[in-house]
C-alpha positions in Angstrom: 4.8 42.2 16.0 4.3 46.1 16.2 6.1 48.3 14.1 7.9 49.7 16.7 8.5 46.2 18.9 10.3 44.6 16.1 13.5 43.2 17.7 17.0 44.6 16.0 19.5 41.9 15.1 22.1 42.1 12.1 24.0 38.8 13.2 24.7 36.3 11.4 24.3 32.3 12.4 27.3 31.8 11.8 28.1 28.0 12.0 24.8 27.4 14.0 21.1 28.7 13.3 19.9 32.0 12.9 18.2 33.5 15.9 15.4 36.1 15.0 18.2 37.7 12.2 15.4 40.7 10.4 16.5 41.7 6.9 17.0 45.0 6.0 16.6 46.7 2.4 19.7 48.3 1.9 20.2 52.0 3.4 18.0 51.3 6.4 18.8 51.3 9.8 16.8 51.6 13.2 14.1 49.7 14.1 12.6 47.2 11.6 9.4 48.4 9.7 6.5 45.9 8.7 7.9 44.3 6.2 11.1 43.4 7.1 11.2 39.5 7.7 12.8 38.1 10.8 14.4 34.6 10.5 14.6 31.9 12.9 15.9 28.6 12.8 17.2 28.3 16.8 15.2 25.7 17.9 14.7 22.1 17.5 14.9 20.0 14.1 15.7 23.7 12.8 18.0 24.8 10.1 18.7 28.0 8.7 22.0 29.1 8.3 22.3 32.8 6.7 19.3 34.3 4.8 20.4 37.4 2.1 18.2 39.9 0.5 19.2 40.3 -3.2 15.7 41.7 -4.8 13.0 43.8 -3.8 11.4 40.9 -2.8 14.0 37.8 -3.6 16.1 36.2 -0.6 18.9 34.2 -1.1 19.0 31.2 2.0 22.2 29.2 3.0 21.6 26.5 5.1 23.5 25.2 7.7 25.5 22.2 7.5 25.8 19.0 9.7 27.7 19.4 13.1 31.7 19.3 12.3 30.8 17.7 8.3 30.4 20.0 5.9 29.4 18.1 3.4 25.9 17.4 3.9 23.3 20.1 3.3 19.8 19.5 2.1 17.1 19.8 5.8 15.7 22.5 6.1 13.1 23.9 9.0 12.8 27.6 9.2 10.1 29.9 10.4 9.0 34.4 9.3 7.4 36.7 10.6 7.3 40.7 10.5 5.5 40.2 7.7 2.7 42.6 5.6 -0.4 41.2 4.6 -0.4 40.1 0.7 3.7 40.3 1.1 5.0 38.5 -2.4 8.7 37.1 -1.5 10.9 34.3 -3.3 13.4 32.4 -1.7 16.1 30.5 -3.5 17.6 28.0 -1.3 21.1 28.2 -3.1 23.5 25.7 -1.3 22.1 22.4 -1.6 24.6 19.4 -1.3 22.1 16.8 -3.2 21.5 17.6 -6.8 19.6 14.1 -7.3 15.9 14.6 -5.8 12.0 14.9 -6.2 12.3 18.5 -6.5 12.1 18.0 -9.8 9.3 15.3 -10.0 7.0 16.6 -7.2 8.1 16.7 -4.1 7.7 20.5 -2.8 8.5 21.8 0.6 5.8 22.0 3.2 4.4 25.2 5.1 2.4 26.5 7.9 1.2 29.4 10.2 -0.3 30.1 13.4 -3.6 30.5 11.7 -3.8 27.6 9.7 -1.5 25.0 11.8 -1.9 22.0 9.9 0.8 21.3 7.6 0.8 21.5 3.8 2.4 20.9 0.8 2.7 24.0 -1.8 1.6 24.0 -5.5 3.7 22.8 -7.5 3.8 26.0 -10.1 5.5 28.0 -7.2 8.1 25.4 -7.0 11.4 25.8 -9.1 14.2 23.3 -9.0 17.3 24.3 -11.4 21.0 25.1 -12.0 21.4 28.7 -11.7 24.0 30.5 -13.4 23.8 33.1 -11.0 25.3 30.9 -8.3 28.3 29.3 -10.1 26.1 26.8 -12.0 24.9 24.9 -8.8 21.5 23.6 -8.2 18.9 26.3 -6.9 15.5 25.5 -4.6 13.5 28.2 -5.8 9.9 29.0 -4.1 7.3 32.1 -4.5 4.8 32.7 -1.0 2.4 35.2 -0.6 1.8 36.1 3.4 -1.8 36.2 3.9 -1.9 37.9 7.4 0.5 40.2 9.2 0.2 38.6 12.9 0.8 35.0 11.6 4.2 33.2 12.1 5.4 31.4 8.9 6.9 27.6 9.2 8.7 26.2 6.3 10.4 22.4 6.4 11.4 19.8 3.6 9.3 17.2 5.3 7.0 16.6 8.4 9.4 17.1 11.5 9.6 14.8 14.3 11.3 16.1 17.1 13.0 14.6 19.7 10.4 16.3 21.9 7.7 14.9 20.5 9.1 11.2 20.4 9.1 11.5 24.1 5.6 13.0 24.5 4.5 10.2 22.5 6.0 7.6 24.7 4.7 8.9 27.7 1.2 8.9 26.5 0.8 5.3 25.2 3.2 4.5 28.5 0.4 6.5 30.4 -2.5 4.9 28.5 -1.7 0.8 28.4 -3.5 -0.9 31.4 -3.2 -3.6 33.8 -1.7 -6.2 30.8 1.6 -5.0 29.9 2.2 -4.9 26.3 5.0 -3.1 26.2 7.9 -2.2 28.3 10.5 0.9 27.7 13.7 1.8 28.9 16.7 3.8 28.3 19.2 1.6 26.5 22.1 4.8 26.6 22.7 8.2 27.1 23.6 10.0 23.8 26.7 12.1 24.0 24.8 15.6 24.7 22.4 13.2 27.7 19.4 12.4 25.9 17.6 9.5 25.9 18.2 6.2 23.4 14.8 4.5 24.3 14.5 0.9 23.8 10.9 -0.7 23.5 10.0 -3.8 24.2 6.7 -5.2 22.4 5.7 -8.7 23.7 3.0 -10.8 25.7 4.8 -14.1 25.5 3.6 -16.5 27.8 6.0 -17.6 30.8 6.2 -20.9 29.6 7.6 -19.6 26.3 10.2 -17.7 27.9 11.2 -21.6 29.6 12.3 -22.8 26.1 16.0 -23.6 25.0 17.7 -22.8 21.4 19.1 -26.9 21.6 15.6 -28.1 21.6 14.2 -25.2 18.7 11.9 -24.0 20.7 13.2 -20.7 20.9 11.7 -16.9 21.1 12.1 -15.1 17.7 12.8 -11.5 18.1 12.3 -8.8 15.4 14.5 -5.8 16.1 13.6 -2.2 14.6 16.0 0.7 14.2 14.8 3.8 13.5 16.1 7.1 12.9 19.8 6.9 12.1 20.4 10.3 9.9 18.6 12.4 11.4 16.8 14.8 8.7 14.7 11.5 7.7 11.9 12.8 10.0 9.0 10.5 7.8 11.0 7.5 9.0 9.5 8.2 12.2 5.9 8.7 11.4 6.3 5.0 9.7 7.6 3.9 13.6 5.0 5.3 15.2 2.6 3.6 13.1 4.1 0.3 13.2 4.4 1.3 17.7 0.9 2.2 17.8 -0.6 -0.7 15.4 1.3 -3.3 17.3 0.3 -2.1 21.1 -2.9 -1.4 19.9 -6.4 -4.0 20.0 -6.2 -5.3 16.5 -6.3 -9.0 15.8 -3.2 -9.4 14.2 -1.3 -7.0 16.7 -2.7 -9.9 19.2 -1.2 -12.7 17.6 2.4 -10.9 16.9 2.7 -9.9 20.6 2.0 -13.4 22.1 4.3 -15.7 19.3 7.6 -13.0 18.6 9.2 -10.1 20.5 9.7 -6.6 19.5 12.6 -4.9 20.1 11.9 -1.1 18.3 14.8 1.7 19.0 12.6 4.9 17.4 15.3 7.6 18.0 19.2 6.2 17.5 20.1 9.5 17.0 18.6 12.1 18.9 21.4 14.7 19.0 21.6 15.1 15.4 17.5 15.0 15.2 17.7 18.0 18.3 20.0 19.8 16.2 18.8 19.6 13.1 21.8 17.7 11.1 21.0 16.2 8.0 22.6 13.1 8.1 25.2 13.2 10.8 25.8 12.8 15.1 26.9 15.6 17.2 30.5 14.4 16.0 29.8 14.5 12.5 30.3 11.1 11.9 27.5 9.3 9.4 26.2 6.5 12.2 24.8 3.8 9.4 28.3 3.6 7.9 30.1 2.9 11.4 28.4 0.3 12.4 31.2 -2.0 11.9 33.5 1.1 13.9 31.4 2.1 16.1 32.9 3.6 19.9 31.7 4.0 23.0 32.9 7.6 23.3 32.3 8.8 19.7 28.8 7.0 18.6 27.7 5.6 21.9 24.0 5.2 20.7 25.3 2.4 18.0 27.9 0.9 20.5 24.4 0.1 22.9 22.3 -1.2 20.2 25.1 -3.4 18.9 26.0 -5.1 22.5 22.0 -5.4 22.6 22.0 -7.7 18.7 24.9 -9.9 20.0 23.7 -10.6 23.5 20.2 -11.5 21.7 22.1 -13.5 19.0 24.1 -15.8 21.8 21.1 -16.3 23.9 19.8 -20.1 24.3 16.6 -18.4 24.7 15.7 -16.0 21.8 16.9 -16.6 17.9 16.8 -13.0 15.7 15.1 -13.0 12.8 15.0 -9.9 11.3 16.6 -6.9 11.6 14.9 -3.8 10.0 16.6 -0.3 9.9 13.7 2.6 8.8 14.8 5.5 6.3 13.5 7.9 4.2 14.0 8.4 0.4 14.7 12.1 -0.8 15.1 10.8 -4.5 13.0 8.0 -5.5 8.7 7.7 -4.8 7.1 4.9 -3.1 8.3 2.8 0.0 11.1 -0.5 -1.0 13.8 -2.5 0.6 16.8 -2.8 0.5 18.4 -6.2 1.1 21.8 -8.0 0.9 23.0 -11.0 -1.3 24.6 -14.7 -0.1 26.6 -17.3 -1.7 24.5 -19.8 0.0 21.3 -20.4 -2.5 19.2 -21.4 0.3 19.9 -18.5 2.9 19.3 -16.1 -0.3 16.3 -17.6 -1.4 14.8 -17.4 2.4 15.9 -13.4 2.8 13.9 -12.4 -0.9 10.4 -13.7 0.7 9.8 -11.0 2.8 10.5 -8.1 0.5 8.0 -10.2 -2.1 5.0 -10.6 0.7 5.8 -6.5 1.2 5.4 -5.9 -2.3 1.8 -7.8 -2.9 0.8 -6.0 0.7 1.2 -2.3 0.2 0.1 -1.0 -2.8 2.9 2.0 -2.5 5.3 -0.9 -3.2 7.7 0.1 -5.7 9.4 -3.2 -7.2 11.5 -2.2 -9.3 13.7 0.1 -6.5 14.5 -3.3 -4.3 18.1 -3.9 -4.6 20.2 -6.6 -3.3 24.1 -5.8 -3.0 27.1 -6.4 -1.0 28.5 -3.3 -2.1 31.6 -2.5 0.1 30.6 1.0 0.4 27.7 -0.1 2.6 29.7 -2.3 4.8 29.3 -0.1 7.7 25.2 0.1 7.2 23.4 -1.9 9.7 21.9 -4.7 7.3 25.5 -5.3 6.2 26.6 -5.7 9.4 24.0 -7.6 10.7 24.6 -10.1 7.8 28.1 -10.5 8.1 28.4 -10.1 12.3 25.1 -12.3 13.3 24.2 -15.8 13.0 22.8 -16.9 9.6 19.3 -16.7 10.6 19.3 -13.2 10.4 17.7 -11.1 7.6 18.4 -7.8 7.7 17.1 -5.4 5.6 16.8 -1.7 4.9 13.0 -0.2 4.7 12.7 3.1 2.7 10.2 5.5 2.2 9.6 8.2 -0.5 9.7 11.7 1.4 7.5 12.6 -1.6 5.0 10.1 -2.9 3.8 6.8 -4.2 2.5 6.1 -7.7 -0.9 5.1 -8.2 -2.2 2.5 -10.3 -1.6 3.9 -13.6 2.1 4.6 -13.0 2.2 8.2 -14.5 0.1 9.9 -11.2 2.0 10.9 -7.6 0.1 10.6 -4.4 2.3 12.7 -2.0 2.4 11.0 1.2 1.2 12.9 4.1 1.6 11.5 8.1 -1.6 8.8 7.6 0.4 8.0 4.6 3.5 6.7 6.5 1.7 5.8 9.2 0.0 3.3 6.8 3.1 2.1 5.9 4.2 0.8 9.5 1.2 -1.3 9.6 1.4 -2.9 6.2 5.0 -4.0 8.0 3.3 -5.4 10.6 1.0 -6.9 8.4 3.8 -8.3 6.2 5.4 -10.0 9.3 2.3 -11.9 10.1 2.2 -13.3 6.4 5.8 -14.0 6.6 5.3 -16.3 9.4 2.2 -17.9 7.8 4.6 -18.8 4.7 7.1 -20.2 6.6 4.7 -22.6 8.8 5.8 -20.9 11.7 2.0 -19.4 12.5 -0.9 -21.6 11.5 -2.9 -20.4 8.5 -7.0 -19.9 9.7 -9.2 -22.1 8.3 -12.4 -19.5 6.2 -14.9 -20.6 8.6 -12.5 -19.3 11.5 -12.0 -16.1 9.9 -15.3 -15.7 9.1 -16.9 -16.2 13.1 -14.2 -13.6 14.0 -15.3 -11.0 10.9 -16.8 -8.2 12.7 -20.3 -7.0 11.2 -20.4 -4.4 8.8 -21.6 -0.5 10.0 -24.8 0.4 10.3 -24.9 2.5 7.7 -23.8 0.0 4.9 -26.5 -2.6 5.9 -29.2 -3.2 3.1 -32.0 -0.2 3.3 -34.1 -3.8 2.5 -33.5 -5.7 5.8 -36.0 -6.2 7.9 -35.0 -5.2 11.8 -36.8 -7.9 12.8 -34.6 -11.2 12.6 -36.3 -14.7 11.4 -34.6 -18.0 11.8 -33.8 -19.8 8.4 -34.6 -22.6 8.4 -32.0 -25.2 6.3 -33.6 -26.4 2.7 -34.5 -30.2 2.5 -32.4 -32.5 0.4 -34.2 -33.3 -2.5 -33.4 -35.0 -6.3 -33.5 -32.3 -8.4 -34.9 -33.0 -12.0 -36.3 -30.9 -14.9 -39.9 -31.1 -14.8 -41.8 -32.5 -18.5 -43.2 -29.8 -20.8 -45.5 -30.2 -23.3 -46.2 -27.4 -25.9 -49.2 -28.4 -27.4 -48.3 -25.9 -31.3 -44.8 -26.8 -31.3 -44.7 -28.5 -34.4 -41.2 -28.0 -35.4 -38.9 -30.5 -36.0 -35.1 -30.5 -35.7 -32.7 -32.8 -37.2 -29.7 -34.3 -35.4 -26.9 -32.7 -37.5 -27.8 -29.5 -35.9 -24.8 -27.5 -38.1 -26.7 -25.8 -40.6 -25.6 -22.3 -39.4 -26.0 -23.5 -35.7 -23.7 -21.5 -33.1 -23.1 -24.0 -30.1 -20.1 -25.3 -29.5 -21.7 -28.8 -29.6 -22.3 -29.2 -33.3 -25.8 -27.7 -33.0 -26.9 -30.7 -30.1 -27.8 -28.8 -27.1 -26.8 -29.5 -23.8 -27.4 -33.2 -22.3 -30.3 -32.8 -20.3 -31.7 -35.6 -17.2 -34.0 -37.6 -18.6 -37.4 -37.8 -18.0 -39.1 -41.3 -17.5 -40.3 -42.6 -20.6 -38.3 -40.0 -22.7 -36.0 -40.5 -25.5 -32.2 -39.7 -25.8 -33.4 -36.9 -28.0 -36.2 -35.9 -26.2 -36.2 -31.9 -24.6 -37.6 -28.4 -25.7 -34.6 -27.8 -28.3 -33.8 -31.5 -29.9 -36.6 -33.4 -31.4 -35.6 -36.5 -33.5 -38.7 -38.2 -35.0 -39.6 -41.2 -37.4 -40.1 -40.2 -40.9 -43.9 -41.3 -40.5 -44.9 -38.8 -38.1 -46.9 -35.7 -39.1 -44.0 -33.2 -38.3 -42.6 -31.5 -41.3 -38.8 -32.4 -41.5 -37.0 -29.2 -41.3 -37.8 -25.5 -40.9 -38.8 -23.6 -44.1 -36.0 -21.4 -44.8 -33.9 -24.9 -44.5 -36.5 -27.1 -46.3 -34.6 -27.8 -49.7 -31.2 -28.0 -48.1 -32.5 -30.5 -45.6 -34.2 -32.6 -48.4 -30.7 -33.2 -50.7 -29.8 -34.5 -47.1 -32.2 -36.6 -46.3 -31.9 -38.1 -49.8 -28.0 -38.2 -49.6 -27.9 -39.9 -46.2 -25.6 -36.6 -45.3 -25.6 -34.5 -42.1 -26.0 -31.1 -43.5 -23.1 -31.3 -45.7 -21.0 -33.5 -43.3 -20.8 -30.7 -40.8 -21.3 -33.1 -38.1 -19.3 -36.0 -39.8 -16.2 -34.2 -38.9 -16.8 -33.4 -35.4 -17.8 -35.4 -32.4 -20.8 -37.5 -33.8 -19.5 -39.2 -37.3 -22.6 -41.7 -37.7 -24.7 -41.0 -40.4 -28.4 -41.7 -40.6 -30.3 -42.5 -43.6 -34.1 -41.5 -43.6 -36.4 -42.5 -46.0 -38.7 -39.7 -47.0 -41.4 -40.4 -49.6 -41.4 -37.7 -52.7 -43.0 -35.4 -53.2 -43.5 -33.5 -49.8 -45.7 -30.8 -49.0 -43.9 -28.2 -46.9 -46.5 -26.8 -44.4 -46.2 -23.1 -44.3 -43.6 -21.3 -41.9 -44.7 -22.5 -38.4 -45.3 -19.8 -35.5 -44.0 -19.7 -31.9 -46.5 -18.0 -29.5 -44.4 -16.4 -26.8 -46.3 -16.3 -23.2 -45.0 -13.4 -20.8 -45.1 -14.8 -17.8 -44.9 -11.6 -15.8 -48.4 -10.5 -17.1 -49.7 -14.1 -16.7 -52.6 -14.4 -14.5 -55.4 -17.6 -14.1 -57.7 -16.3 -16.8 -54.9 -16.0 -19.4 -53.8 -19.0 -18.6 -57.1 -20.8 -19.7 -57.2 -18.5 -22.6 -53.9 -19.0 -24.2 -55.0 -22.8 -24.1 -58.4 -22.0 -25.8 -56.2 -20.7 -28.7 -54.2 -23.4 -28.9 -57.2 -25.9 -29.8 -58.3 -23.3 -31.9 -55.7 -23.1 -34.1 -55.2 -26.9 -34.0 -58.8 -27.0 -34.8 -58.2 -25.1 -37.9 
């Protein structure tokens, strides 16, 4: 925008948005000069309700609250521009409703531009969260920006919007892009009060003769219902519905098996005027929709008046048995993705409903246990996993899936990941994952047998084969069954003799006795390359020389080495007679062979010097 094309506004939003409002320094009039930022917030998810200049360079922002409530105030989507290049600005966002959230433990608002178009998330040292005393002691949003480029347009938003817009495109395109086998089928469950559309998917490929089966005989359907979308500033929410949509139409294995057994009945949008409007938590009437469930009208909150006729005509069918109803949300002031779940005097129903939010926790590692509550709390009885609860058959498990709008801890439980779209998207198919497990642990899905899951394991890439591998592939042939037996060795210099006690200083955990070994024919019970136990007339000296006097007083004594081996396993003593005086040989030698520089004529050699030194 040209100095001279900047567009002259001084109103106000008002109750709704600002619409291109440029501020002013004080004593200027006439057209707007570089410099001066323009605001905007008309258009949809947006939220921007006044925007003050108070500094040379610091704006105080006022955001607009939900339709006809005033009491909720924390989205935020706004975009600048008029801006110089290298432009230093800080805006306090000064009317916040929610003092408990991440601000303060790394969550951070989210920008973009027309030259860089990808969202992200900015430092954390520009990022100021704090109770002002220049704004009557309430909680201040503070955040510096420096404009890099004069033509850019500047985005800022408290998460990643998802716009009704976009929720349709999407639709369309995986509508567009499935082929000849229907996997899923959509339609318009109800017209929202302002006429947009309350789309209702249905994910299945159950066979026909499924869909013959009757609730007396317990061969019924099981349908899993997702609700998405409720308050309408919880735009990551959506990204986890998408990803649980596009894992579950998709060609994955276990997407496959969950569309021919069960039947998906996903509502991604139940609030699309207050998501077109940008509401934070409230309909066009400002009514809270997951605390009317149990109130809900026709005229007021038709969207939940729909999906409640859709829950009971699914509950009172012969044909289809609900079994869990799931209602997405995101967390503004606690990290990672839990559940929220209800509690029931009967032990058994209560036991069944804490399964699932267990197999969720050992499948995601974002998974934060300690955040999973249980509660009947009567200030949720108009939230739809109360209702669901308390309204639908006892089958039902209902339950309320949140995710952090900031992060998930990692491993080490002091560092925050933020969560970025792949991140939630992630999410939705660790649910889907989850469900299949569920089933598994309930009998409901047989569990594959490991040479099953191995025939269907896809090979790896190419590029993490072994560099070793031959290309060319040889037939392996299977190894013959043969008796395996440790072939006889005979040292020819080994003239060292151990004694059966063994616990003179010796360090197995077999009182000095080495491991029982096969026996060879013709062997001993003692007989191996560790053990020796000989007569007291053969040639061998008895004991080692470092041990020669201690084994002598044994021998005499008819001890085992000081009765080492008297206490443990082997209590049988042996008594040797050993004629006096003995001459102890001097300290025998072991020649060691290295049998990776052995070749034929060192073979021969080695033995030539073994007769030698016999010899001598």
């Amino acid at each position: 925008m040209g100095d001279s094309d900047s567009e002259d506004s001084d109103g106000e939003g008002g109750l709704g948005n600002v619409s291109r409002v440029i501020i002013r320094p004080p004593g200027q009039s006439g057209k707007a000069k570089r410099g001066h930022l323009c605001f905007d917030a008309a258009f949809e998810t947006g939220n921007l309700g006044k925007a003050e200049l108070v500094g040379e360079f610091e704006y105080d922002l006022f955001l607009r609250p939900d339709t006809c409530n005033p009491r909720f105030r924390f989205w935020f989507n706004f975009t600048v521009d008029n801006v110089k290049q290298d432009q230093r600005v800080l805006f306090n966002i000064v009317n916040l409703s929610k003092s408990r959230n991440l601000f303060a433990s790394g969550l951070t608002p989210l920008v973009k531009s027309s030259s860089r178009p990808k969202w992200q998330r900015m430092s954390k040292r520009q990022v100021f969260f704090y109770r002002s005393a220049m704004h009557q002691g309430h909680y201040v949003l503070s955040f510096a920006f420096i404009f890099e480029k004069e033509e850019d347009v500047y985005q800022f938003a408290l998460a990643w919007p998802y716009s009704y817009s976009r929720l349709q495109s999407y639709l369309n395109v995986i509508d567009a892009r499935q082929g000849t086998d229907k996997r899923f089928t959509r339609c318009v469950l109800i017209k929202s009060l302002q006429n947009r559309n309350v789309d209702l998917l249905t994910i299945d490929q159950v066979t026909h003769k499924q869909r013959s089966t009757n609730r007396l005989d317990r061969s019924f359907i099981r349908v899993i219902v997702i609700v998405c979308r409720t308050h309408s500033s919880e735009a990551p929410a959506s990204h986890v519905c998408q990803g649980l949509i596009e894992f579950l139409v998709g060609n994955h294995p276990i997407a496959a098996v969950l569309r021919e057994n069960f039947v998906f009945k996903i509502v991604p949008m139940a609030n699309p005027d207050g998501v077109f409007l940008g509401n934070n938590r409230c309909n066009l009437m400002g009514q809270d929709m997951n605390r009317n469930w149990h109130l809900a009208s026709e005229f007021t909150q038709p969207e939940l008046h729909a999906i409640r006729g859709m829950l009971k005509e699914l509950d009172n069918s012969d044909t289809y048995q609900i079994d869990f109803v799931i209602d997405l949300h995101a967390n503004s002031s606690m990290h990672g993705c839990f559940v929220y779940g209800n509690t029931y005097e009967d032990v058994y129903r209560y036991e069944r409903h804490l399964v699932f939010p267990r197999l969720f926790a050992s499948n995601a590692p974002d998974y934060v246990a300690e955040h999973t509550m249980f509660n009947a709390d009567d200030r949720k009885a108009g939230s739809l996993r109360r209702f669901s609860c308390e309204r639908l058959s006892d089958t039902v498990n209902a339950y309320t899936l949140e995710v952090s709008m900031a992060g998930h801890f990692l491993r080490d439980g002091k560092t925050v990941a933020l969560y970025n779209e792949d991140g939630y998207y992630r999410v939705g198919r660790n649910l889907a994952r989850t469900l299949l497990q569920y089933y598994r642990f309930i009998n409901i899905l047989p569990v594959p047998l490991v040479p099953e899951v191995r025939g269907k394991r896809r090979g790896r890439l190419r590029n993490q084969h072994s560099r070793s591998r031959s290309k060319t592939r040889y037939e392996v042939k299977p190894r013959p069954k043969t008796p395996r037996c440790h072939a006889p060795i005979s040292y020819n210099n080994l003239s060292i003799c151990y004694d059966s006690g063994g616990g003179g200083g010796g360090s197995s955990d077999e009182g000095g006795f080495s491991p029982v070994r096969p026996l060879a024919p013709g062997s001993s019970s003692f007989s191996g390359c560790r053990n020796y136990r000989r007569a007291a007339t053969a040639t061998c000296p008895a004991a080692h020389d470092q041990y020669s006097s201690f084994s002598l007083g044994a021998l005499k004594t008819g001890s085992d080495h000081g009765g080492a081996v008297g206490q443990g396993k082997r209590s049988a003593r042996v008594t040797i007679e050993v004629p006096l005086p003995v001459n102890v040989p001097p300290k025998p030698y072991l020649s060691i062979i290295d049998l990776n520089q052995l070749t034929r004529g060192s073979l021969k050699l080695k033995s030539n010097s073994f007769d030698a030194a016999d010899r001598r």
